[in-house]
VMD Tcl script that draws the C-alpha trace (Angstrom):
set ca {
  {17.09 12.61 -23.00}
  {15.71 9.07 -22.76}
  {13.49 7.65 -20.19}
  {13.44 3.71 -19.59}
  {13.85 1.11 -16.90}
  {16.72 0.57 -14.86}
  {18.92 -2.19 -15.72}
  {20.97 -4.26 -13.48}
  {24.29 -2.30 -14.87}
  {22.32 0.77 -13.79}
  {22.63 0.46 -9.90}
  {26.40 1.73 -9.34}
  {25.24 4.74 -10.70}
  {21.48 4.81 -9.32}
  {23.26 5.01 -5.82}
  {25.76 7.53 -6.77}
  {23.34 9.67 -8.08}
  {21.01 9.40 -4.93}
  {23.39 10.20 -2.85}
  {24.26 13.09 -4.68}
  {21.21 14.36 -5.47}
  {20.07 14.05 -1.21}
  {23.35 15.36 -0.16}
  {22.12 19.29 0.23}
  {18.73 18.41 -0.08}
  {17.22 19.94 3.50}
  {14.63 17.32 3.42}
  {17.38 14.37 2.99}
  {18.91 12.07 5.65}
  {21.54 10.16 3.84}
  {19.49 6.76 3.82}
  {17.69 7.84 0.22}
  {20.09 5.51 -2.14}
  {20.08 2.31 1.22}
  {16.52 2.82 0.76}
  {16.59 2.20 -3.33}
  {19.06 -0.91 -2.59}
  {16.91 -2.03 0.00}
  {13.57 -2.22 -2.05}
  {15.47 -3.39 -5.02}
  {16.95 -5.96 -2.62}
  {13.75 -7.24 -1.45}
  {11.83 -7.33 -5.30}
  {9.94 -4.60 -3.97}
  {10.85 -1.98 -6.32}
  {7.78 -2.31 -9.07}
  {8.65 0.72 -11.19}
  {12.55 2.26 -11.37}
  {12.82 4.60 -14.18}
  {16.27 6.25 -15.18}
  {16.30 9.35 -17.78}
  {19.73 9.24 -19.48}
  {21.09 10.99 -21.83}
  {24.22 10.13 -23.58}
  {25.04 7.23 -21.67}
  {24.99 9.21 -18.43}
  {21.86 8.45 -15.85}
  {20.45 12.02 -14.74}
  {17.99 11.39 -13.14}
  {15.74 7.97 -11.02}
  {12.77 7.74 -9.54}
  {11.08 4.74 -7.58}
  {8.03 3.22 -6.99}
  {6.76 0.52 -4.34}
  {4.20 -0.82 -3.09}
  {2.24 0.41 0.09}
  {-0.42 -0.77 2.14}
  {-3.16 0.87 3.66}
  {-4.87 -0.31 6.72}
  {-2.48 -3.46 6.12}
  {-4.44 -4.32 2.82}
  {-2.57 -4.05 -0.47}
  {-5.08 -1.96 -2.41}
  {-2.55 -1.89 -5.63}
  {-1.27 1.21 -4.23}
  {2.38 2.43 -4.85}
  {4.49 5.13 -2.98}
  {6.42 7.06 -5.06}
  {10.05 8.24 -4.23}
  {12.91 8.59 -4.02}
  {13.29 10.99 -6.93}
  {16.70 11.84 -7.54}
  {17.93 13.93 -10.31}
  {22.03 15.43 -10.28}
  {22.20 18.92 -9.05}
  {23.53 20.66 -11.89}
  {20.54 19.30 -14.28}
  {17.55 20.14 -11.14}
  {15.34 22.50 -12.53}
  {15.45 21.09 -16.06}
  {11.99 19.02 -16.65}
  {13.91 15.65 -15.75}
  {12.30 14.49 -12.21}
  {9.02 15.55 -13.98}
  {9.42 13.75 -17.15}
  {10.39 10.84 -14.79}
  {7.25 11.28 -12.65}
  {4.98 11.59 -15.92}
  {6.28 8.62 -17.25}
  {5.97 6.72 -14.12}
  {2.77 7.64 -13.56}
  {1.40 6.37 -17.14}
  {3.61 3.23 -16.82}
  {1.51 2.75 -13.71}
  {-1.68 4.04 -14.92}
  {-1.58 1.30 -18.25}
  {-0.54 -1.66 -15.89}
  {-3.87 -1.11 -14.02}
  {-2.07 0.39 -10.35}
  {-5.11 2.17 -8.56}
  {-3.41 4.99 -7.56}
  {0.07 6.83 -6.19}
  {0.94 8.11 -2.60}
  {3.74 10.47 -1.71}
  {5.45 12.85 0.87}
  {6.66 15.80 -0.81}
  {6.31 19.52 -1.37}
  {2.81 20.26 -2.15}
  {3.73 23.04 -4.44}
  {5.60 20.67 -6.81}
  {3.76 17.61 -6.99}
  {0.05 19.14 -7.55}
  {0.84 19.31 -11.13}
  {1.03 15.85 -11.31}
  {-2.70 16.00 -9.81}
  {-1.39 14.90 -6.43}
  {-3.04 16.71 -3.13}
  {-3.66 15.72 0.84}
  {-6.79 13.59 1.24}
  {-8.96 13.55 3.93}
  {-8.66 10.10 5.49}
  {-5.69 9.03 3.98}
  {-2.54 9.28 6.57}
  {0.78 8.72 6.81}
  {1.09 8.95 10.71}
  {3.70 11.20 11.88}
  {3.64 13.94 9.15}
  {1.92 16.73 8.51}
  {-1.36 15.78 6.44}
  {-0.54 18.56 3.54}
  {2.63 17.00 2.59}
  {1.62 13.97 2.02}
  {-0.40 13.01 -1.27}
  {-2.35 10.83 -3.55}
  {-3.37 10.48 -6.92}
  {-5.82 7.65 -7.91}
  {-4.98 6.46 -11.38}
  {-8.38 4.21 -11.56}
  {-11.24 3.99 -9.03}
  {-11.38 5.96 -5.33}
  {-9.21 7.26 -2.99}
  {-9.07 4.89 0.08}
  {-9.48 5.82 3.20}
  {-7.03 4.85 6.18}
  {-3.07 4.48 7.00}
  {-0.58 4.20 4.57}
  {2.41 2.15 5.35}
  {5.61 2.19 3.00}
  {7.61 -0.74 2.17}
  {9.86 -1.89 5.53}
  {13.39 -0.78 3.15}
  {11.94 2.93 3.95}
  {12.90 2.35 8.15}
}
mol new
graphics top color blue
foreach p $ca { graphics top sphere $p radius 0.5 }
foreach p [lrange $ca 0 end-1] q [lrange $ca 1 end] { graphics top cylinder $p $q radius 0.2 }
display resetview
């Protein structure tokens, strides 16, 4: 398996595999591969990874930026991460994630927000932080990681593609 950035050739298959991958998921709404197009649409996708393998995409993740308290901090919320249901469980949305986050962490981003399982993504050192909110969900599932200096305080806001 290979992880690298997506190319333009890549999106057909970005979306398919979104939409697959968010089909059954009980967290999932359908919008998950409009979102992708949307931020990609707008230049506001800063990091899309793809792990492939064989010429066939497995897996995607996204990041973009956020603000919090309206001030771009160099923040970035990560997700969608979408890998195809008969390779989930493999190591490829965390190989994705890893190699996000050190993309991220070399390019000098200050740090990673999330919603998500807390279970999962606190072994990529992400947990709920006091003072940091996403309003409308429940504080433990959603999570940061600084990647250089501290953890903000105040209210995240995703990129408008996210509705």
């Amino acid at each position: 398996m290979h992880i690298r950035q997506e190319r333009r050739a890549d999106e057909a298959a970005i979306h398919d595999l979104t939409a697959v991958a968010f089909a059954d998921h009980p967290h999932g709404d359908g919008s998950e591969p409009m979102i992708v197009k949307r931020l990609r649409d707008a230049g506001a996708l800063q990091l899309s990874l793809v792990a492939e393998e064989a010429g066939e995409i497995l897996g995607h993740v996204a990041f973009s930026p956020v603000t919090i308290s309206g001030e771009d901090l160099g923040w970035l919320g990560l997700g969608p991460v979408s890998v195809l249901p008969a390779r989930q469980g493999k190591g490829i949305g965390s190989a994705l994630i890893r190699a996000g986050l050190e993309h991220l962490e070399q390019a000098g981003a200050a740090g990673v927000v999330l919603l998500g399982e807390p279970a999962y993504y606190a072994r990529f050192g992400f947990a709920a932080r006091a003072g940091l909110v996403l309003p409308g969900v429940p504080a433990v599932y959603f999570m940061a990681r600084a990647l250089r200096g501290d953890i903000p305080q105040g209210e995240v806001a995703y990129h408008p593609a996210f509705g």
